[in-house]
Backbone bond lengths (Angstrom), bond angles and torsions (degrees), N, CA, C in turn:
res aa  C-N    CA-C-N  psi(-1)  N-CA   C-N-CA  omega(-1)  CA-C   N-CA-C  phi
1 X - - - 1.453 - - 1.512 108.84 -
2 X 1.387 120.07 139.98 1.174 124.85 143.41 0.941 172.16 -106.12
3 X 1.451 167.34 154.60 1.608 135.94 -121.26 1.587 93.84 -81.92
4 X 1.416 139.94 -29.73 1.273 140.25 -179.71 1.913 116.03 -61.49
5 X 1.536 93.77 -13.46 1.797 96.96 -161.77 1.728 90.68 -87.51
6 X 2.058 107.73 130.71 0.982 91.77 -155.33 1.874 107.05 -84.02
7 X 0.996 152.89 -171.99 1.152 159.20 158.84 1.754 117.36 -40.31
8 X 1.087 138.53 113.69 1.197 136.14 150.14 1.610 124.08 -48.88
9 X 1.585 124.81 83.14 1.351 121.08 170.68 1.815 108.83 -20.11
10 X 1.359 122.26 123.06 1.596 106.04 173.84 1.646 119.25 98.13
11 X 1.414 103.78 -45.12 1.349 118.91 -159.57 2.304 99.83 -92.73
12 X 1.145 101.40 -48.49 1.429 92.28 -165.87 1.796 99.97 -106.98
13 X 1.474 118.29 -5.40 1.324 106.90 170.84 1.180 133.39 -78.92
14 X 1.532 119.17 165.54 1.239 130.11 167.25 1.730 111.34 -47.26
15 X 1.548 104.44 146.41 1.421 102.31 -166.45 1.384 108.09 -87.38
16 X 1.327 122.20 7.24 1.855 139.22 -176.18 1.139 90.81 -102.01
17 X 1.811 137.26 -33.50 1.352 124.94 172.60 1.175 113.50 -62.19
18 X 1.316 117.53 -47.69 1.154 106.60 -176.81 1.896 149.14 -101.48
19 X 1.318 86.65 -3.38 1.747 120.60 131.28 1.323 112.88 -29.67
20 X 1.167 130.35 -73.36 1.577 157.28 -161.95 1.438 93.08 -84.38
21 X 1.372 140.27 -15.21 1.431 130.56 -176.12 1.312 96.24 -95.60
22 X 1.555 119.87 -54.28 1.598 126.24 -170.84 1.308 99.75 -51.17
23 X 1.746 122.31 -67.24 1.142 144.89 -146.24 2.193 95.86 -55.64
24 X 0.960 106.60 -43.28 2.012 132.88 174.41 1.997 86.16 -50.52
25 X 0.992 72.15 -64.77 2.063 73.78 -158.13 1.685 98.45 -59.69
26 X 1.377 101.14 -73.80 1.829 94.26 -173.04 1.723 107.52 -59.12
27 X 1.823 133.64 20.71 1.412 118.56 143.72 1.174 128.06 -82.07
28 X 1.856 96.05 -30.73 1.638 98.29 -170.59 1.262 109.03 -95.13
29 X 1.345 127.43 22.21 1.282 126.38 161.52 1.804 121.94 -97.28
30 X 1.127 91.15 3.16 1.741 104.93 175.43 1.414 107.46 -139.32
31 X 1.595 127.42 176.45 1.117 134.94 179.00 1.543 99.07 -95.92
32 X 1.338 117.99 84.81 1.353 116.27 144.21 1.406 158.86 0.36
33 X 1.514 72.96 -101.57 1.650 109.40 161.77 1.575 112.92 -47.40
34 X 1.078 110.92 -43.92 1.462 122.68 -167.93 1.595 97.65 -76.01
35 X 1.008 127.32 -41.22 1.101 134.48 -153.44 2.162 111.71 -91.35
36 X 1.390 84.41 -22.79 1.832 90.55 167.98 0.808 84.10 -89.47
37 X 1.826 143.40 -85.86 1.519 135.06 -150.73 1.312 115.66 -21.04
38 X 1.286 115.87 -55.63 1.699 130.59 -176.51 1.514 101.55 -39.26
39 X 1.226 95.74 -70.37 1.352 122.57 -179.04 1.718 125.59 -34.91
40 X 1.168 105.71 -55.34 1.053 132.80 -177.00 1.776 98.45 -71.76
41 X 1.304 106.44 -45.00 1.704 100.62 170.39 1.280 137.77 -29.86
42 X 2.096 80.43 -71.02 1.358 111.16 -176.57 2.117 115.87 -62.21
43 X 1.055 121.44 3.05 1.229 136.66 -178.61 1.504 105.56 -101.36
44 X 1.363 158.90 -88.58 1.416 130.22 177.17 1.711 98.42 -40.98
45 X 1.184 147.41 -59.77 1.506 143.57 -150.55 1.648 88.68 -48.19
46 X 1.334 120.29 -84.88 1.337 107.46 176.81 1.341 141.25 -50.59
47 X 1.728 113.72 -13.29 1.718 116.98 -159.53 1.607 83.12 -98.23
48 X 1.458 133.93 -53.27 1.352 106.87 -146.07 1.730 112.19 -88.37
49 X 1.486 132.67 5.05 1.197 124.00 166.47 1.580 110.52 -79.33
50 X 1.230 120.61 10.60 1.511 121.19 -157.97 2.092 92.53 -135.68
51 X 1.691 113.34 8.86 1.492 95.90 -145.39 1.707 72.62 -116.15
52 X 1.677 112.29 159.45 1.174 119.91 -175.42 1.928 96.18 -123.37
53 X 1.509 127.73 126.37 0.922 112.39 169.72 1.565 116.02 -118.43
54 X 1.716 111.76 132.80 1.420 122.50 -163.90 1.560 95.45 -94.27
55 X 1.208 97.21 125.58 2.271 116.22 164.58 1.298 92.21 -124.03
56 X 1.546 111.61 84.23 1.608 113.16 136.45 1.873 94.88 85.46
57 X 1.058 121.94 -116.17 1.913 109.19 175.19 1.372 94.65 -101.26
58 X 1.020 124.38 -14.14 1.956 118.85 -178.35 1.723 129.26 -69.23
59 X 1.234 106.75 99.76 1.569 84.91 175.85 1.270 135.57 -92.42
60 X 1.284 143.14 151.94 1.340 130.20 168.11 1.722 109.48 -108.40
61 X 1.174 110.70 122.39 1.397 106.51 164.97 1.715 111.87 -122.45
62 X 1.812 98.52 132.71 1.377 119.15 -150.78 1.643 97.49 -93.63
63 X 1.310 112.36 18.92 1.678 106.78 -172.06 1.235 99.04 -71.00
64 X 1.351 112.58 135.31 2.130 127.85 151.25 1.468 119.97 -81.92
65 X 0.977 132.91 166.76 1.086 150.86 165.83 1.753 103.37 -64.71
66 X 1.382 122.34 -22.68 0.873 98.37 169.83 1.864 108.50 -125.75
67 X 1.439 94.98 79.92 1.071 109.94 -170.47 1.885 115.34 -77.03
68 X 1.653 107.40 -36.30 1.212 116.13 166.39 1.500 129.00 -54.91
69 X 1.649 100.23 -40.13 1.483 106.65 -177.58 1.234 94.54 -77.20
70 X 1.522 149.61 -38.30 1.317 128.37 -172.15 1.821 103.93 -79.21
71 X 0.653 119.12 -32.98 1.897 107.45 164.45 1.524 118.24 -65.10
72 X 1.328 121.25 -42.95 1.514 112.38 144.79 1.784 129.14 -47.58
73 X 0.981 114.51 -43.30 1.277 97.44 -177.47 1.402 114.40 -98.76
74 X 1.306 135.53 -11.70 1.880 132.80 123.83 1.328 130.19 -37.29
75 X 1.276 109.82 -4.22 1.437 106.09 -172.89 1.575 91.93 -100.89
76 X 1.604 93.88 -58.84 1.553 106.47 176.76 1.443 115.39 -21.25
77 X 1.488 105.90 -72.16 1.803 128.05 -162.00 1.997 81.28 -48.77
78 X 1.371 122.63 -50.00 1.471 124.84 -132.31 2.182 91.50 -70.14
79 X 1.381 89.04 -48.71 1.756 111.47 -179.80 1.983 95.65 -66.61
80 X 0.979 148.12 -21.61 1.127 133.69 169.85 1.109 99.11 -107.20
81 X 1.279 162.02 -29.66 1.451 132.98 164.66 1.642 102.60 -65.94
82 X 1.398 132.42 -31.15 1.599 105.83 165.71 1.707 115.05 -79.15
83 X 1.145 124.98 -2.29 1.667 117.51 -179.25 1.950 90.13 -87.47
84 X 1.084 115.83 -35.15 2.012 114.01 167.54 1.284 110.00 -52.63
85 X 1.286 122.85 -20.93 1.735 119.30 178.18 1.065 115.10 -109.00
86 X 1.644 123.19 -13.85 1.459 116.53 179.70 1.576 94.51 -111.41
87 X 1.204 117.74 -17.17 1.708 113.88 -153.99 1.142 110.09 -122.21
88 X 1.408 127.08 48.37 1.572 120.74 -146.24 1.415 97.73 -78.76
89 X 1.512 130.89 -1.23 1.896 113.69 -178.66 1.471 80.73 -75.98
90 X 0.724 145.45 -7.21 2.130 124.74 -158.93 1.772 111.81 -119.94
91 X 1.629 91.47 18.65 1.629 105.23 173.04 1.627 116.90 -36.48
92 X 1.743 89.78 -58.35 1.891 102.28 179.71 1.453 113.95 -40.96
93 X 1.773 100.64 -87.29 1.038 109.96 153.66 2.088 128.26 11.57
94 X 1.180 90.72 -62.53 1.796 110.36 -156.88 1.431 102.73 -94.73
95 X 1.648 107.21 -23.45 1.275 101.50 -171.25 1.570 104.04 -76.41
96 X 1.596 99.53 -54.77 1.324 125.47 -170.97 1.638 102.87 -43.29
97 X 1.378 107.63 -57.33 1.409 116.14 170.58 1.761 120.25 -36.14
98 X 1.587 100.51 -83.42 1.663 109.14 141.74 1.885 110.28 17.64
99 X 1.394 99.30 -100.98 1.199 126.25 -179.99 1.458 124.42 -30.71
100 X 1.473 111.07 -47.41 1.168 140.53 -169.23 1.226 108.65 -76.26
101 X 1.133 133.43 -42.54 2.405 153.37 -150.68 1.600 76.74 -106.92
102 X 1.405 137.10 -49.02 1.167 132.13 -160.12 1.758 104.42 -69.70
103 X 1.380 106.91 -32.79 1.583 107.45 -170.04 1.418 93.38 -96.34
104 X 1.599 133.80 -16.11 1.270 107.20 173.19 1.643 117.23 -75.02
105 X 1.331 109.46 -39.45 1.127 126.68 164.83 1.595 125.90 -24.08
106 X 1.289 109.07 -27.07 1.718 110.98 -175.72 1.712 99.54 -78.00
107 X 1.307 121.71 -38.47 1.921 106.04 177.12 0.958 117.33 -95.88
108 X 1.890 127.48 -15.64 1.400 129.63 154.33 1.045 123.71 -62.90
109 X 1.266 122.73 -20.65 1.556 109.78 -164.93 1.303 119.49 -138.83
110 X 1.527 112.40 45.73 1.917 102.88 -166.30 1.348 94.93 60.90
111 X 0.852 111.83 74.66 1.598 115.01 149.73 1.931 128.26 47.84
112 X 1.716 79.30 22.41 1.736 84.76 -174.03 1.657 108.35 92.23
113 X 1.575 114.34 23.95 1.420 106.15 176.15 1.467 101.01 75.81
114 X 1.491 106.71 42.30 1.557 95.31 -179.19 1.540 128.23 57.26
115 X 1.493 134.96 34.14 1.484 160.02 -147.15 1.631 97.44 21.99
116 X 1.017 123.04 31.76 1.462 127.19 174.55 1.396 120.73 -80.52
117 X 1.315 102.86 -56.80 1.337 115.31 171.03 1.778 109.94 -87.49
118 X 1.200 111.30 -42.35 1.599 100.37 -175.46 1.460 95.99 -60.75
119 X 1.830 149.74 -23.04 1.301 118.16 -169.53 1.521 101.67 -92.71
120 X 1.243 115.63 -6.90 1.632 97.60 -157.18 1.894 89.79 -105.21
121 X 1.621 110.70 -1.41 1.590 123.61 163.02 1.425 106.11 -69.87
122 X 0.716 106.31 -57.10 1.280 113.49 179.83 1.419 137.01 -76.05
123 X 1.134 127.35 -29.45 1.943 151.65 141.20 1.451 73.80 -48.52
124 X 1.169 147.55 -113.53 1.434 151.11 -154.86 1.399 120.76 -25.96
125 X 1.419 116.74 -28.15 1.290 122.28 176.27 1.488 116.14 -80.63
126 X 1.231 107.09 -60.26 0.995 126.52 -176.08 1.812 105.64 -65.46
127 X 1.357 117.42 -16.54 1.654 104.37 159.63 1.327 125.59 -51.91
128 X 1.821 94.85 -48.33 1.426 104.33 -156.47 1.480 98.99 -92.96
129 X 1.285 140.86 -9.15 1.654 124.13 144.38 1.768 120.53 -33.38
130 X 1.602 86.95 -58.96 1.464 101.24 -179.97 1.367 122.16 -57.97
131 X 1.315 135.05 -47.22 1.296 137.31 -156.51 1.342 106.69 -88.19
132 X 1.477 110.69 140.45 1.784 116.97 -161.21 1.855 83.11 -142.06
133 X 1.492 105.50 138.54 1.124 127.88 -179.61 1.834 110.27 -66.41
134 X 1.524 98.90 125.25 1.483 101.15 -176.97 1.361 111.95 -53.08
135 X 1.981 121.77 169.15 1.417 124.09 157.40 1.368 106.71 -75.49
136 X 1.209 121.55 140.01 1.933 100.81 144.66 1.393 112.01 -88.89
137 X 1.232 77.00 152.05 1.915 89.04 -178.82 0.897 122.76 -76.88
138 X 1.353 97.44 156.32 1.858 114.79 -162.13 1.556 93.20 -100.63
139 X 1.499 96.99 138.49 1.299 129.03 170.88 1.504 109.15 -50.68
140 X 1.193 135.57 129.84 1.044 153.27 179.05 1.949 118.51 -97.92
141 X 1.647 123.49 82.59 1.244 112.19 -166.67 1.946 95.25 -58.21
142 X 1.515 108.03 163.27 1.222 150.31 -147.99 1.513 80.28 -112.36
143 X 1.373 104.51 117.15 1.548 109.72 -178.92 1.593 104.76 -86.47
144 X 1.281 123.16 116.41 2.092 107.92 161.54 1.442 131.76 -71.25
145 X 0.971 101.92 118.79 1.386 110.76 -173.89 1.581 125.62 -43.27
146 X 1.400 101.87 139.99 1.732 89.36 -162.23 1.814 120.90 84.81
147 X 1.104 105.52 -5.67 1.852 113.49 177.43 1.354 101.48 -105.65
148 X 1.114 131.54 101.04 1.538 141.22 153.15 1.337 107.25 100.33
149 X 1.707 129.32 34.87 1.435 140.87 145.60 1.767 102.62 -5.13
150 X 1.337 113.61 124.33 1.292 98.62 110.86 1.607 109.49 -168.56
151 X 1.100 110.32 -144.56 1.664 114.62 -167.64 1.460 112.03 -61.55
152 X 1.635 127.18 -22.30 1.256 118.90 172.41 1.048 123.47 -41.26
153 X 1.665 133.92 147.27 1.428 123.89 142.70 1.892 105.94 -51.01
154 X 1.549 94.10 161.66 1.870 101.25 170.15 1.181 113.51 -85.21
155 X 1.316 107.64 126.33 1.297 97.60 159.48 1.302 85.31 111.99
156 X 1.857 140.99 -23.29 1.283 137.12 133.63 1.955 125.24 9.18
157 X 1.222 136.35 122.46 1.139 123.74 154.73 1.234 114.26 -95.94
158 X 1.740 101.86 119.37 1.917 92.15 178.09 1.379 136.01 -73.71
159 X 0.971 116.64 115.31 1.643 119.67 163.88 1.597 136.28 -32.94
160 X 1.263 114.94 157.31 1.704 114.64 -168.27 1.592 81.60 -113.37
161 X 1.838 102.61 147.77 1.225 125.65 158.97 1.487 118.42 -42.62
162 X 1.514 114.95 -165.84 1.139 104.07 156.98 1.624 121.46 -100.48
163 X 1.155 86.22 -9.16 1.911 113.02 179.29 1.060 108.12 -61.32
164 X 1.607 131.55 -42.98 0.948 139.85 -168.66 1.341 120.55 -65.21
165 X 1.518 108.91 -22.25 1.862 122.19 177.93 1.449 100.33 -75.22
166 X 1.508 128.72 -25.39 1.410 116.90 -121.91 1.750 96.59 -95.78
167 X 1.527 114.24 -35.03 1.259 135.78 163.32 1.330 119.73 -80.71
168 X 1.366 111.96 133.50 1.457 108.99 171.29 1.609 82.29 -139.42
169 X 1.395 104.53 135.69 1.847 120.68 178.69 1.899 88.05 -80.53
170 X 1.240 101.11 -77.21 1.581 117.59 -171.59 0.799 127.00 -39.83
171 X 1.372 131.09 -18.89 1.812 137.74 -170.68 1.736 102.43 -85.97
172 X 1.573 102.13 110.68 1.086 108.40 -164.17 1.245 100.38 -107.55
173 X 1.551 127.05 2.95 0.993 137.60 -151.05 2.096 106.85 -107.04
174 X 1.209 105.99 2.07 1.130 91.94 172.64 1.585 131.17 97.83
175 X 1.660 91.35 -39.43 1.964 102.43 -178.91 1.455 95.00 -127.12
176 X 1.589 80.86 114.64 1.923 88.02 169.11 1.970 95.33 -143.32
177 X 1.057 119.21 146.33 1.202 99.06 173.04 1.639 129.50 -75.37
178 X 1.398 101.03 18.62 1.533 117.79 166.67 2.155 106.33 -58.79
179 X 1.368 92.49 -75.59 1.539 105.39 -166.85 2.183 96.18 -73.64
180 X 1.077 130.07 -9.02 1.168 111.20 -170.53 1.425 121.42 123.20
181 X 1.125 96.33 -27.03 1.639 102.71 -163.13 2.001 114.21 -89.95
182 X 1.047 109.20 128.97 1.674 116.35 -169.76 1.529 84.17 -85.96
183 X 1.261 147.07 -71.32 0.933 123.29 -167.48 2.287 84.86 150.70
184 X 0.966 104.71 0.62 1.439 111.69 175.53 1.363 112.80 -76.65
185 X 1.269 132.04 162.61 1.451 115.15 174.64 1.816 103.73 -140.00
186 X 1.133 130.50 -174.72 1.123 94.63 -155.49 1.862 66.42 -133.92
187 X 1.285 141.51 -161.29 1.756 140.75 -133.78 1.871 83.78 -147.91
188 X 1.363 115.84 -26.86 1.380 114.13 -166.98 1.462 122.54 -95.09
């Protein structure tokens, strides 16, 4: 090989490069983000009704009475922010869910894990409502030069006639300014 031969993507890199290349692609093909947030929720929701904190010989222990339901619904958030990384059709679903364990969470659980976990439950939920799986892009054929000339500059977007407004096949709706109609209707 020579210093001019260019690199094989895959082939001549470091195996941490390309770790870090896969790891890029299989994130942005799921909701992520959404899917630690959850995660990250559901962890004070369950840790602090169960957590003992020492000041010096004093202890405080923060357990509730409803100490079970807040380990249930930390577990929950923890198992749907990983079904967002393996299960990305059931985003809605998980988000909506998400959202929901997060708002029960504020009288079960200290207050939502201390609003620690109920905001970042909820920021987490409300990702994965939102986030809709990218297109990949469509291949673009390679125009040959000299095939379909004409006076445009390249790279031009072509324009519609005026004819082209005047018909609408699809407008099932009645008001097009073809037949007359603005789209007003009249009570009679």
């Amino acid at each position: 090989m020579s210093a001019e031969t260019p690199a094989v993507p895959g082939h001549d890199e470091h195996y941490l490069r390309v770790a870090k290349r896969k790891f890029r692609g299989w994130r942005g093909d799921r909701p992520f983000w959404a899917g630690l947030f959850v995660m990250l929720g559901g962890l004070p929701i369950a840790y602090f009704p169960y957590a003992n904190l020492q000041i010096g010989h004093l202890t405080l222990a923060m357990a509730t009475t409803a100490g079970a339901g807040s380990l249930i619904i930390g577990v929950l958030l923890v198992v749907l922010g990983i079904s967002l990384w393996f299960q990305k059709h059931v985003r809605t679903f998980a988000g909506v869910a998400a959202i929901l364990l997060a708002l029960v969470s504020i009288p079960v659980s200290n207050l939502g894990g201390f609003l620690i976990g109920f905001l970042f439950a909820l920021v987490g939920g409300a990702m994965a409502v939102a986030w809709v799986p990218g297109e990949a892009p469509e291949a673009q054929p390679v125009a040959e030069a000299g095939a379909g000339e004409s006076d445009a500059p390249q790279g031009a977007v072509p324009t519609l006639s005026k004819d082209a407004y005047d018909v609408e096949p699809n407008d099932l709706s009645g008001t097009s300014p073809a037949n007359g109609a603005n789209g007003r209707h009249s009570a009679g």
